[in-house]
DOFIZA-811856 format. One record per residue (C-alpha): residue number from 1; x, y, z; residue in one letter. Coordinates in steps of 0.2 Angstrom, whole numbers, m for minus. Each point is the difference from the previous one (the first is absolute). Layout:
# DOFIZA-811856
+-----+-------+-------+-------+----+
:   i :     x :     y :     z : aa :
+-----+-------+-------+-------+----+
: NUM :     X :     Y :     Z :  A :
...
+-----+-------+-------+-------+----+
# end
This chain:
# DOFIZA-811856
+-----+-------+-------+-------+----+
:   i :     x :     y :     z : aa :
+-----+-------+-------+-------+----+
:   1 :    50 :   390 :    70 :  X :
:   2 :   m17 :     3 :    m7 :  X :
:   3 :    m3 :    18 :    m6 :  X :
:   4 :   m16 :     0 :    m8 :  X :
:   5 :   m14 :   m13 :    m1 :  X :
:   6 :   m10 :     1 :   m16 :  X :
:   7 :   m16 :    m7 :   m11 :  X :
:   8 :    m3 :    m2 :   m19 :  X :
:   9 :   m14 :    m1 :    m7 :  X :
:  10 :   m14 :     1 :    15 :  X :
:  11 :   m16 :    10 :    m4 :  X :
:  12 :   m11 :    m6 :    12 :  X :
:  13 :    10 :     4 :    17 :  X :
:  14 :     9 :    13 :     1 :  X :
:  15 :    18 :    m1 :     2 :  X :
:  16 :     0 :     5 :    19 :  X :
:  17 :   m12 :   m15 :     5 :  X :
:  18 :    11 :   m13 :    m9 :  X :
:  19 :    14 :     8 :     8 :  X :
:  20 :   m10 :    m3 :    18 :  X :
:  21 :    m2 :   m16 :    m5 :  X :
:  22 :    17 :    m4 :    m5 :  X :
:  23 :     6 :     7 :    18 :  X :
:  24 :   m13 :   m10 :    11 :  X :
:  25 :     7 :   m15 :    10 :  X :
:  26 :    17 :     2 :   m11 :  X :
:  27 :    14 :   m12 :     5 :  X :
:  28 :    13 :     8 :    13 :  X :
:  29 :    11 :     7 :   m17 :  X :
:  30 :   m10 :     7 :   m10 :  X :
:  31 :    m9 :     8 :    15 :  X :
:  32 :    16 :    12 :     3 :  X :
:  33 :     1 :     1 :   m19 :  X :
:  34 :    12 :   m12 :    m4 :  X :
:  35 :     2 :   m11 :   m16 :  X :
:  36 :    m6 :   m15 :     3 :  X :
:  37 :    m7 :    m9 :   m18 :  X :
:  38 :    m7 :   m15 :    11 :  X :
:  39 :   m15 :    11 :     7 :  X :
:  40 :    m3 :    10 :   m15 :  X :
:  41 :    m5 :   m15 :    m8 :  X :
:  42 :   m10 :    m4 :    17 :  X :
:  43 :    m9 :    16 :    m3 :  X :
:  44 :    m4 :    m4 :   m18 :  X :
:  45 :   m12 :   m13 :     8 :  X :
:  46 :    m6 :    15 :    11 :  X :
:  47 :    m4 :    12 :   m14 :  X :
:  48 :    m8 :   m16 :   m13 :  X :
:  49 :    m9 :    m5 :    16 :  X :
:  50 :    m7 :    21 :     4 :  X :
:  51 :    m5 :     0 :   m20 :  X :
:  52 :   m11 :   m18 :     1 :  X :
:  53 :    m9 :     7 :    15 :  X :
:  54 :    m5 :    14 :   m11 :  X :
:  55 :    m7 :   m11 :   m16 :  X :
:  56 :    17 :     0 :    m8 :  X :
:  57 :     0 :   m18 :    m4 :  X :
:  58 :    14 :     2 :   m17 :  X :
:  59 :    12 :    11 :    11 :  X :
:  60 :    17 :    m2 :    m3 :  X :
:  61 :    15 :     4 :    10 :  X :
:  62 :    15 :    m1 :   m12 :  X :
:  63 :    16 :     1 :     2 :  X :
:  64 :     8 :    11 :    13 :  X :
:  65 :    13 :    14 :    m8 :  X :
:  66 :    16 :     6 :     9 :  X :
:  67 :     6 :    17 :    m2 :  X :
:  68 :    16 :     2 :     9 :  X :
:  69 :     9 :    16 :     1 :  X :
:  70 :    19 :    m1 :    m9 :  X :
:  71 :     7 :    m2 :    18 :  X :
:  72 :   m13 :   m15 :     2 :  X :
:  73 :    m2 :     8 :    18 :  X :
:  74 :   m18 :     3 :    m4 :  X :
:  75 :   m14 :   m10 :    m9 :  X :
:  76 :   m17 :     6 :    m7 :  X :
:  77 :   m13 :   m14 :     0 :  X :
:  78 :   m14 :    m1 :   m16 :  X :
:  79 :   m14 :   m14 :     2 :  X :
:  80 :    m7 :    m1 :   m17 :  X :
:  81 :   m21 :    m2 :     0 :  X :
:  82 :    m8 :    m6 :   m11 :  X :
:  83 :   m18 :     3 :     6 :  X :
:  84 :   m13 :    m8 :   m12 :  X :
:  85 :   m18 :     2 :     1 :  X :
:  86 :   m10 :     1 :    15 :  X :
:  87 :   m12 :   m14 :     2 :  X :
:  88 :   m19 :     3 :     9 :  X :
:  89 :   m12 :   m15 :     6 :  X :
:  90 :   m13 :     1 :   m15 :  X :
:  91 :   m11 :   m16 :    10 :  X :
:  92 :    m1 :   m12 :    14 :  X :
:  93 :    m9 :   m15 :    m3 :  X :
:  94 :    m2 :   m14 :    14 :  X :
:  95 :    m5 :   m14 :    m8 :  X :
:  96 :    m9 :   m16 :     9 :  X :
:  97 :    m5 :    11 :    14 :  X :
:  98 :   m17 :     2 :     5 :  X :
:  99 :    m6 :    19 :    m1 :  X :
: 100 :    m7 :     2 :    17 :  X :
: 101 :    20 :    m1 :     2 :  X :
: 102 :     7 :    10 :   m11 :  X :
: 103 :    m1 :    18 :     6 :  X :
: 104 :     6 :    m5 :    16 :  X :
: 105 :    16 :    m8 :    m7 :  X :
: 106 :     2 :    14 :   m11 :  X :
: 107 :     1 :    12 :    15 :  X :
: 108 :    12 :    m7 :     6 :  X :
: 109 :    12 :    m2 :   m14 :  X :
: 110 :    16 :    15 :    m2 :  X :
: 111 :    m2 :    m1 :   m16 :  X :
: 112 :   m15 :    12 :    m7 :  X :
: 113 :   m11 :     0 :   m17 :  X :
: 114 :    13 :    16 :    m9 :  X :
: 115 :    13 :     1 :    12 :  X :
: 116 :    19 :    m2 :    m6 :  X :
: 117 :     1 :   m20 :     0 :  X :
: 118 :    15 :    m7 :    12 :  X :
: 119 :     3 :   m17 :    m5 :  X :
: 120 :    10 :    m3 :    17 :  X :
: 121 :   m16 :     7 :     9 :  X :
: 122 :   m12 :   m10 :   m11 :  X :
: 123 :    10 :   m17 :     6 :  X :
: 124 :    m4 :     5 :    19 :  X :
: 125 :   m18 :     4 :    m5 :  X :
: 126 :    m2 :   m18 :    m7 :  X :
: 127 :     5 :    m8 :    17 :  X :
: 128 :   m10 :    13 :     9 :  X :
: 129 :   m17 :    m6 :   m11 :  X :
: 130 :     6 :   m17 :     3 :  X :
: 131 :    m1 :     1 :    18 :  X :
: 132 :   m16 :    11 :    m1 :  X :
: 133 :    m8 :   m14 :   m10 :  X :
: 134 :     6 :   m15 :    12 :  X :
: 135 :    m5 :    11 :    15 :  X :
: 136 :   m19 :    m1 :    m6 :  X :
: 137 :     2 :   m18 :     4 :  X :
: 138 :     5 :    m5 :   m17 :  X :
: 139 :    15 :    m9 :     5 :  X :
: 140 :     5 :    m9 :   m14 :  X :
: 141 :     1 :    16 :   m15 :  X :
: 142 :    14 :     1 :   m12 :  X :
: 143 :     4 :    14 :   m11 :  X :
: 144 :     0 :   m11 :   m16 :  X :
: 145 :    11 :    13 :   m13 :  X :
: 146 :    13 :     8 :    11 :  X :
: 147 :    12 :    m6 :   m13 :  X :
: 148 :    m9 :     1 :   m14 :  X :
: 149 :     3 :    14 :   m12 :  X :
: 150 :   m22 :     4 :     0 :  X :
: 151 :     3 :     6 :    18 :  X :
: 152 :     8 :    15 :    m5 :  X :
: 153 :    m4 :     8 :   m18 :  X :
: 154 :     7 :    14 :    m7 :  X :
: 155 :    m2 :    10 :   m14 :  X :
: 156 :     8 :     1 :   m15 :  X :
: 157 :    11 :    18 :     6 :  X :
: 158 :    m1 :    m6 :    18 :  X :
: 159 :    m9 :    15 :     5 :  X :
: 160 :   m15 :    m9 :     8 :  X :
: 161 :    m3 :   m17 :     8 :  X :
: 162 :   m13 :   m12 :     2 :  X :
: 163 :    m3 :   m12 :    15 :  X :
: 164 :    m7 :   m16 :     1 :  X :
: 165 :     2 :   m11 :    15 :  X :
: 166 :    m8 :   m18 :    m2 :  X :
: 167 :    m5 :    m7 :    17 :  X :
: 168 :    m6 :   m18 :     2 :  X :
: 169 :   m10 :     2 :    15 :  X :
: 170 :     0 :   m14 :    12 :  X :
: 171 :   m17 :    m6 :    12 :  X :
: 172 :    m1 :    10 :    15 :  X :
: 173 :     6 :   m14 :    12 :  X :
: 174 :    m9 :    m1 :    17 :  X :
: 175 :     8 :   m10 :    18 :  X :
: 176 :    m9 :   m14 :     3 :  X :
: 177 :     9 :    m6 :    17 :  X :
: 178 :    15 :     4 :     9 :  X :
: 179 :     8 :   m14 :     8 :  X :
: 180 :    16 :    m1 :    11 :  X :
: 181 :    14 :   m12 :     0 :  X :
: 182 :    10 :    m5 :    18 :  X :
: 183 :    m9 :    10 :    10 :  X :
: 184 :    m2 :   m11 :    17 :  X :
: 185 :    m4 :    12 :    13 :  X :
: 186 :    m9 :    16 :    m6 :  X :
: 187 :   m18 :     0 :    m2 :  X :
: 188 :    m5 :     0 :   m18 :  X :
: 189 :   m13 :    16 :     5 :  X :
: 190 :    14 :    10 :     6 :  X :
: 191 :    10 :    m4 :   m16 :  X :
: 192 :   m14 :     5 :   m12 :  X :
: 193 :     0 :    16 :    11 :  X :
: 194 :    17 :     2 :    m9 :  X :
: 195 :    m3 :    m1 :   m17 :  X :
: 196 :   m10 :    14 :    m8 :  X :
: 197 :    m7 :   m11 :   m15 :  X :
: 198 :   m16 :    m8 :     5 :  X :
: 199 :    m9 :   m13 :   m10 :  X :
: 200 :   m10 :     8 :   m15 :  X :
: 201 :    14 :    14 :     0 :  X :
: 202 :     9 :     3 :   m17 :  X :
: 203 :    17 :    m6 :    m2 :  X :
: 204 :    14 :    16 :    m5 :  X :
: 205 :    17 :     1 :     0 :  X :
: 206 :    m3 :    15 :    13 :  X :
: 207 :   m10 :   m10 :    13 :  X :
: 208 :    13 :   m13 :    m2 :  X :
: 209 :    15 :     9 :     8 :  X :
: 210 :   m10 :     5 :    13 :  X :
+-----+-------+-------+-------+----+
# end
């Protein structure tokens, strides 16, 4: 049985929020403070995943120790941390973007000019500008380094950042006709009634589903 659940090495949190996060959505045996090795290296993800969120991008969850007592009825539990240096967003750059764009897209991103960088939140905000962009009627963009090392640079003590996303920024693509196939006995008025894109409307991924 589990008699004590501790952490080496943490600075950052204290040990009673790693603790939280180490009891939330825990598997059925460890939640009644039973040994189970499987989820503890489960909740190592958990507590790398916690750190990231927070600019940690070196964390390091080590091995896990095992103290047992000399009955080996109990077990205390040591996650070794090895934090590293916190990283902060030191520039965001859109690239290939016309200005009369950019504050816009930049409002809408999570991640923030001096704000601990998530690199997990950073992949979402590349497919929210993505649609942003394509939703301006620009249906063709790419993102042109999402795997390219420039994307991302950081410096040499990782303690700050430097974004640069390259768009390539397609024409803004306009309908010039909407034309229906095997249709044979409704009207062609009542089936442009339906469709909310009009001629001279731009084309979005958005106004597609609809």
């Amino acid at each position: 049985k589990v008699r004590g659940i501790f952490f080496k090495g943490n600075f950052f949190f204290p040990e009673i929020g790693l603790r939280k996060v180490y009891l939330e959505d825990s598997f059925d045996l460890a939640s009644i403070n039973i040994f189970d090795p499987i989820y503890h290296d489960f909740c190592k993800n958990k507590l790398r995943r916690r750190y990231i969120k927070e600019g940690f991008v070196q964390i390091d969850i080590g091995k896990t120790n095992y103290r047992f007592s000399k009955s080996k009825e109990f077990v205390d539990i040591v996650f070794n941390i090895k934090e590293g240096v916190r990283t902060f967003v030191s520039s965001i750059k859109l690239q290939g973007v016309p200005l009369s764009y950019q504050a816009n897209l930049l409002k809408h991103m999570s991640t923030k000019l001096d704000m601990a960088f998530d690199p997990l939140l950073f992949e979402e905000d590349l497919f929210a500008l993505l649609s942003q962009v394509k939703n301006l009627g620009h249906f063709n963009t790419k993102i042109l380094n999402t795997k390219s090392d420039t994307i991302v640079k950081y410096s040499p003590d990782y303690s700050s950042v430097e974004i640069l996303i390259d768009f390539e920024i397609g024409k803004q693509i306009r309908l010039k006709n909407s034309y229906f196939v095997g249709n044979q006995k409704t009207r062609l008025k009542l089936l442009n009634k339906e469709v909310d894109l009009k001629p001279g409307d731009l084309i979005t991924p958005d106004k597609l589903k609809e």
